[in-house]
LUMTIVO-138642 format. One line per 2 residues: number of its first residue (from 0); their letters; for each residue y, z, x of C-alpha. Coordinates in steps of 0.02 Angstrom, whole numbers. Layout:
! residues N
NUM = a = Y,Z,X | ...
//
This chain:
! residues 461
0 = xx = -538,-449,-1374 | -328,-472,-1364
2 = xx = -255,-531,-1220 | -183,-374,-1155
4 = xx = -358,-291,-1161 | -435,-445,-1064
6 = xx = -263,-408,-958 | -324,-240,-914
8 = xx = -504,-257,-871 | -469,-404,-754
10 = xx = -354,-270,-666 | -460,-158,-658
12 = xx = -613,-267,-588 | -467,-307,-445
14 = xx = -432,-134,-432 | -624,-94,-394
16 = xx = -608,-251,-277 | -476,-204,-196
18 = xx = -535,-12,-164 | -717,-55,-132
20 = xx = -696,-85,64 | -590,95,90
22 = xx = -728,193,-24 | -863,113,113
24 = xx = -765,148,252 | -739,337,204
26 = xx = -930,351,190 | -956,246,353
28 = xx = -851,371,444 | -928,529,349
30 = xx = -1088,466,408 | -1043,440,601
32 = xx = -959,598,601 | -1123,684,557
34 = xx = -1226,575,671 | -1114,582,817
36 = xx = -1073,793,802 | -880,718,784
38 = xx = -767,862,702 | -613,774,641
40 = xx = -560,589,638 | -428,496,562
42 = xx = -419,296,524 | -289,175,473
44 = xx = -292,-19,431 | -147,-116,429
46 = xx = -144,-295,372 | -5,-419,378
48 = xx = 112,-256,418 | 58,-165,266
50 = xx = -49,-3,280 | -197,-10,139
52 = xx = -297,133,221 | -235,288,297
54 = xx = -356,442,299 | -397,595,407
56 = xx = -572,663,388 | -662,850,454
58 = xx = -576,974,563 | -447,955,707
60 = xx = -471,1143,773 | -637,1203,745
62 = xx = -585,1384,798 | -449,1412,685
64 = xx = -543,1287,552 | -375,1169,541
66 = xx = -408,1013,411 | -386,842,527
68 = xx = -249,761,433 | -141,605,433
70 = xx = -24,696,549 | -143,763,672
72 = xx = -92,726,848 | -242,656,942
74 = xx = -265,629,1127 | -278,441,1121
76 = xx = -305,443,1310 | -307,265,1381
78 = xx = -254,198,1213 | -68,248,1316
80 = xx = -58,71,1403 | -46,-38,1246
82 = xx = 137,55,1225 | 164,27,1405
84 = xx = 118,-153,1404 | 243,-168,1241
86 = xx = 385,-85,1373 | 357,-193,1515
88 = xx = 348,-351,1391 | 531,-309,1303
90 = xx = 602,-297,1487 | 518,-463,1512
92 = xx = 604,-534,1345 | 770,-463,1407
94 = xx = 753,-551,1561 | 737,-407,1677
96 = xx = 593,-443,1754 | 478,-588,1757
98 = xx = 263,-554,1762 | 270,-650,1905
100 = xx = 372,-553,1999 | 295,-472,2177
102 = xx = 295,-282,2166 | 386,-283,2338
104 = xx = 530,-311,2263 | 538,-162,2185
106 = xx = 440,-55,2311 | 538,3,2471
108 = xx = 429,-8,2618 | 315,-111,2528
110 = xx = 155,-162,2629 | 115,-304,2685
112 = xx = -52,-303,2610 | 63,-296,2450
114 = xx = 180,-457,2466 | 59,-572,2336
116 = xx = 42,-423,2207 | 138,-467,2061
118 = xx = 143,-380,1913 | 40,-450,1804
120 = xx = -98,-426,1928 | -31,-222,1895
122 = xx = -43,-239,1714 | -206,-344,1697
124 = xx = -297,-223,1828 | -311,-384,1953
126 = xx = -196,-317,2088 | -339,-255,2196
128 = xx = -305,-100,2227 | -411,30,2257
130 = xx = -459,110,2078 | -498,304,2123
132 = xx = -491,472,2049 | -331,554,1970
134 = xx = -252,665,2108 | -196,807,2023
136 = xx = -101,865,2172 | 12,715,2196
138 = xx = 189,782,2134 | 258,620,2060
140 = xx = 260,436,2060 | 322,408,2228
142 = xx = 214,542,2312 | 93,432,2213
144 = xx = 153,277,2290 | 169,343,2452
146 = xx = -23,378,2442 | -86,210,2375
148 = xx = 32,127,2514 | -101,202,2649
150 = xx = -257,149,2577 | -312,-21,2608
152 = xx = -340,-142,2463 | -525,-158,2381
154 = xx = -503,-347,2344 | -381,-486,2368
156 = xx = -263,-477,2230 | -308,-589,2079
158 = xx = -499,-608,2132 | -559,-462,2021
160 = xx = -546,-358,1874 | -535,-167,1918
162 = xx = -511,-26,1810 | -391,116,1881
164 = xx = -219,206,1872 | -141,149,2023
166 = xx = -87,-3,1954 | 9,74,1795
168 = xx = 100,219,1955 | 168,51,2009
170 = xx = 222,-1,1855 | 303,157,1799
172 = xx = 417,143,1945 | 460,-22,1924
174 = xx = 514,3,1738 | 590,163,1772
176 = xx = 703,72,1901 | 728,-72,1768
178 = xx = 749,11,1629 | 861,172,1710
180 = xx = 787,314,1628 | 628,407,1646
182 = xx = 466,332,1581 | 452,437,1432
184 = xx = 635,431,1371 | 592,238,1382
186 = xx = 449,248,1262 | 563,346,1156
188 = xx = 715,242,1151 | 618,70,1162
190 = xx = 470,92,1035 | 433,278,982
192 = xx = 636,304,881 | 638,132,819
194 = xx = 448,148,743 | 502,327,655
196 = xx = 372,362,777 | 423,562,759
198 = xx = 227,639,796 | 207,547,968
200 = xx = 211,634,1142 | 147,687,1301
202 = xx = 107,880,1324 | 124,866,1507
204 = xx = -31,1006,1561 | -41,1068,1724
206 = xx = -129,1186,1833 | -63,1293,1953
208 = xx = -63,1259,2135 | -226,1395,2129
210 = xx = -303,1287,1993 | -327,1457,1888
212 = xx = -207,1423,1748 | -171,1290,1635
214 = xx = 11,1258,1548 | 49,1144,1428
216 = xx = 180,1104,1290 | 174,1136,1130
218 = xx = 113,982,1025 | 145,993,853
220 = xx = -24,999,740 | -134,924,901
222 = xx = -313,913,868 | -425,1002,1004
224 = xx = -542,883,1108 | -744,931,1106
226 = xx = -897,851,1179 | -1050,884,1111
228 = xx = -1199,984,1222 | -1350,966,1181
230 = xx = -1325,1093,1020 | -1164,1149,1008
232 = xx = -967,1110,1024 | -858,1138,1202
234 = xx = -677,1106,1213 | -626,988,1313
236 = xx = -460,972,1419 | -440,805,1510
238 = xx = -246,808,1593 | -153,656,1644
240 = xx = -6,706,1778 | 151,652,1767
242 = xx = 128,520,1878 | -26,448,1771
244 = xx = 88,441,1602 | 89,264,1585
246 = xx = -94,269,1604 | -132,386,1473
248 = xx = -108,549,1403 | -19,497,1235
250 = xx = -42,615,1088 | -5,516,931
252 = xx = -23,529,749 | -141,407,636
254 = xx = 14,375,534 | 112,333,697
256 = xx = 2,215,754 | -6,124,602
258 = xx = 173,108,607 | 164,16,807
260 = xx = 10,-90,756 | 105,-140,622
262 = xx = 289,-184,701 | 160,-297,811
264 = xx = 143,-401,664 | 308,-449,655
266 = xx = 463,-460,788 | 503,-291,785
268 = xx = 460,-240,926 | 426,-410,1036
270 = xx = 434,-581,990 | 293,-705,932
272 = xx = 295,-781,1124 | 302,-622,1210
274 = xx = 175,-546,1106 | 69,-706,1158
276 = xx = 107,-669,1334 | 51,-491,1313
278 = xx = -115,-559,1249 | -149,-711,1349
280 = xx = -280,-676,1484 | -247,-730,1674
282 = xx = -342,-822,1774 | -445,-756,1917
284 = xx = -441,-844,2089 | -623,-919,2025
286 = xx = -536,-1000,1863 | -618,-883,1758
288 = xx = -511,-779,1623 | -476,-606,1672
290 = xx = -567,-464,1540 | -377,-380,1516
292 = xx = -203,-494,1491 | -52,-352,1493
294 = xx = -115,-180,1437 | -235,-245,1340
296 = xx = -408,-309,1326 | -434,-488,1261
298 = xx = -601,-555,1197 | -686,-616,1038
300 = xx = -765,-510,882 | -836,-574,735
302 = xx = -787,-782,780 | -618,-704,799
304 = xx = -484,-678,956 | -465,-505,963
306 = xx = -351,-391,1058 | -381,-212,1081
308 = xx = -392,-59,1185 | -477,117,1179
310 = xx = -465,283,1283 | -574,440,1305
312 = xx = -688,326,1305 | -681,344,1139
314 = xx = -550,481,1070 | -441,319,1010
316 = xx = -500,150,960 | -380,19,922
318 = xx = -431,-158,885 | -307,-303,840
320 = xx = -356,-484,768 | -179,-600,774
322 = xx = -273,-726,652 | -290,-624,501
324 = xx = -161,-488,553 | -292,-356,527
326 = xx = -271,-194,634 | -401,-41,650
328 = xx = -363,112,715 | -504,253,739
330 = xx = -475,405,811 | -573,559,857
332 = xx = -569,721,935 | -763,684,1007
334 = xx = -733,627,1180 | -927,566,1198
336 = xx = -916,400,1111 | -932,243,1135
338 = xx = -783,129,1057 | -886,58,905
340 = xx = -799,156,748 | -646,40,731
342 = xx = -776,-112,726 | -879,-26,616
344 = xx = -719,-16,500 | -685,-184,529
346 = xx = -818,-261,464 | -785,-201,302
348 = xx = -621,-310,304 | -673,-485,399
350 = xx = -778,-599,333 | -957,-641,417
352 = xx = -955,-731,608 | -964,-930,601
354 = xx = -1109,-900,707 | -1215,-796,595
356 = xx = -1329,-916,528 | -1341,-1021,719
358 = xx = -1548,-1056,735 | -1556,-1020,914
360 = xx = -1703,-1125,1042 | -1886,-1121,1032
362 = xx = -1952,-957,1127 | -2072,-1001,1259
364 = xx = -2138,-837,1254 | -2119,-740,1111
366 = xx = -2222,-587,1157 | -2065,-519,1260
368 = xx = -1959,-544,1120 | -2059,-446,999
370 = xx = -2061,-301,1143 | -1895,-294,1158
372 = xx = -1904,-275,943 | -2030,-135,958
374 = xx = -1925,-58,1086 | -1777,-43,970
376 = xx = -1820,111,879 | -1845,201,1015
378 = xx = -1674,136,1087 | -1584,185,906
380 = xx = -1673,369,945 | -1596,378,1103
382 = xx = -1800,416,1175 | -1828,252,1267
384 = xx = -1966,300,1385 | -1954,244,1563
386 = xx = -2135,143,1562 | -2034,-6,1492
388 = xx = -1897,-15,1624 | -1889,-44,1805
390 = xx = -1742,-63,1931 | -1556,-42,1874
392 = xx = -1624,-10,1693 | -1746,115,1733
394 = xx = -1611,215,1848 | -1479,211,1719
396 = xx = -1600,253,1568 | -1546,429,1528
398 = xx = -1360,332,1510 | -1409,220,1424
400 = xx = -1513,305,1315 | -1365,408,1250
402 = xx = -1257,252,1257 | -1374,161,1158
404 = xx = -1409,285,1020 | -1228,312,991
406 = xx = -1197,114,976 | -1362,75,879
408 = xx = -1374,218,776 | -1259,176,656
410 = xx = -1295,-9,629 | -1409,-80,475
412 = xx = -1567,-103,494 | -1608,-257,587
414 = xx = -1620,-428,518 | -1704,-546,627
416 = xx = -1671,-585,825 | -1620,-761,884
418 = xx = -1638,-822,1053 | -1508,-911,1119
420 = xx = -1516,-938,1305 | -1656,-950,1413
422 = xx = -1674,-960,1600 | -1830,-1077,1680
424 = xx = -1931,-920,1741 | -1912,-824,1565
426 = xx = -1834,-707,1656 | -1661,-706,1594
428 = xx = -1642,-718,1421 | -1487,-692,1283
430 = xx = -1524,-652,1097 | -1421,-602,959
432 = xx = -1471,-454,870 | -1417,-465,676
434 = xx = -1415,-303,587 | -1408,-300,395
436 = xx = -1293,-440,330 | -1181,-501,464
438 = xx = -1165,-374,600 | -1234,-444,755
440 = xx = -1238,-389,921 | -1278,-515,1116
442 = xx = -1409,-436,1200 | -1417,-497,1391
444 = xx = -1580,-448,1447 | -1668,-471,1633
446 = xx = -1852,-446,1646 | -1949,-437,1805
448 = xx = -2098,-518,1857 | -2197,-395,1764
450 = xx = -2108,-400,1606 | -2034,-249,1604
452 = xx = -1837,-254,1589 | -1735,-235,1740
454 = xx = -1555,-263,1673 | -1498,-220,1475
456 = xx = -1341,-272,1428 | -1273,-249,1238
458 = xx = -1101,-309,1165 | -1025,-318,1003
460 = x = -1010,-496,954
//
């Protein structure tokens, strides 16, 4: 054999290296699609500001049988707040604002309850305010504000983490006010025109003061939303008001958010210490590290730190690891999901936790462990049956039995379970689940007295 021959058959064994993980992750996604009754999806992953897999799969509008493609506009929902945390983090780098500012002084008639707010307790969802419904009825942000200012707060301000939009009202006003323009023109200006962003927008639907008819803008190539029932397809319409923008509501392109994720790999858009800032967790009033640092969530996947943040719960997925500067982004036009695709996708691209191979302890009593394994199956199935569970468990079971199916379901088969905490009673007791390979899962399980389990808890790891 000549050189050049040799030459060309090592390139082509990198080649098939190289395209191996994208083949699996079309056929991991054609597989959840089917499973999970998900019409169109799209997926990108970005590493080291590069994109090596962009790819729109199924249909956007079922009714009109439009192909999902890379420029399908999908609601990405909650997904909205990672560009809003980018916004208030370039006003920060400008040295317009500080996190650790107080809200009041940028609220007129702020009250008092307000005066330790800062916000960072806004953006990491630790201002204690009262999270509660959307209020389709309130006009704009300052009718907004002019609600919240009435109701008392839920918690002292840094003591706990809680989910809800009144936080981000607060914040659009205080970077509308900061940065002079209107929230969206901001997004526009600041991130969407610099990114080439040109697919990315709000369609700003409302209904009429009779709640009888819907308006909305025209969004170029937007994918319809559906949740599945029980055997067929229903569109769904979830609508942000204006006040909630910051929130969520974005409709944005695959390709355009490939193009954000990556500018977050470099200084394009904020530097390497502000883009620390956005990702470093607070501290509750306990010492203990907040779930969410600014717009995003913080935690660990795979022996990695990994930031990320999804919406519908599910309609986007986006899933950041600084380390490797490896970005996933999933998203769907199936509304009931859980946010598992863009880990799924992942794993075809990190290498195996430093924890896989951990032993574990001894298991005093082994014959709840191997229930828990016989009970899988059924939990994969979605058709756990109630004569295992009592308390919490047992009143959340038909939840969690559609939770669990859609976050099982597409895992290998399991591997072996290790047992890694134990409480004196046998009571309490944390295993990791390993599925084929290297996936693996913490399972945080309470049993009562009985043995049957009272609390089920089950994370990606």
């Amino acid at each position: 054999m000549n050189f050049r021959c040799f030459g060309l058959l090592l390139l082509l064994g990198w080649a098939q290296v190289a395209w191996s993980a994208p083949d699996k992750v079309d056929a991991f996604l054609h597989a959840e699609m089917a499973r999970n009754h998900i019409p169109g999806a799209a997926v990108a992953v970005v590493r080291d500001g590069k994109v090596i897999k962009l790819a729109a799969y199924g249909t956007a509008n079922l009714e009109w049988k439009a192909p999902a493609s890379t420029r399908t506009a999908f609601q990405i929902a909650s997904g909205t707040k990672m560009f809003t945390a980018v916004l208030l983090m370039d006003f920060v780098g400008q040295g317009k604002l500080r996190l650790a500012d107080r809200v009041c002084q940028y609220i007129a008639e702020c009250p008092p309850a307000w005066k330790d707010i800062t916000l960072l307790h806004l953006a990491s969802h630790t201002s204690g305010l009262k999270p509660g419904p959307v209020d389709a009825d309130n006009a704009s942000v300052t009718v907004a504000i002019d609600v919240a200012k009435r109701a008392p707060l839920a918690s002292t301000p840094g003591e706990k983490n809680a989910y809800g939009s009144d936080d981000f009202v607060l914040l659009t006003h205080v970077l509308e006010k900061v940065g002079g323009a209107p929230y969206e023109q901001l997004l526009r200006d600041r991130i969407f025109t610099p990114l080439g962003m040109t697919n990315s927008g709000f369609d700003h639907a409302t209904l009429t003061e009779a709640h009888v008819v819907l308006t909305s803008d025209v969004v170029a190539e937007r994918a319809a939303t559906y949740q599945w029932q029980t055997d067929h397809q229903q569109q769904y319409w979830f609508m942000y008001p204006y006040y909630t923008l910051s929130a969520g509501g974005l409709f944005s392109t695959v390709t355009d958010m490939s193009r954000f994720t990556a500018a977050l790999m470099g200084d394009k858009l904020l530097n390497a210490d502000l883009r620390t800032a956005m990702w470093t967790q607070p501290k509750l009033n306990d010492g203990k590290p907040s779930g969410f640092a600014v717009g995003w969530t913080v935690g660990q996947y795979r022996g990695r730190r990994e930031v990320a943040h999804s919406g519908g719960p599910a309609l986007s997925d986006t899933v950041y690891y600084p380390d490797d500067k490896l970005a996933v982004v999933v998203l769907t036009n199936q509304r009931k999901l859980v946010p598992t695709l863009a880990h799924g996708v992942a794993n075809f691209y990190l290498s195996p936790p430093p924890f896989l191979n951990e032993p574990g302890i001894s298991d005093a009593t082994p014959e709840r462990t191997q229930a828990l394994k016989q009970l899988l199956p059924a939990l994969i199935q979605g058709k756990a049956d109630a004569r295992h569970f009592s308390g919490t468990a047992k009143d959340e079971l038909a939840d969690m039995n559609e939770w669990f199916s859609m976050k099982l379901g597409g895992m290998p088969p399991l591997s072996r379970w290790v047992l890694l905490e134990d409480s004196s009673d046998h009571l309490s007791r944390t295993y990791r689940a390993v599925f084929g390979k290297d996936v693996t899962q913490r399972w945080k399980v309470r049993f009562d007295p009985a043995g049957l389990i009272s609390k089920l808890d089950v994370a990606d790891e």
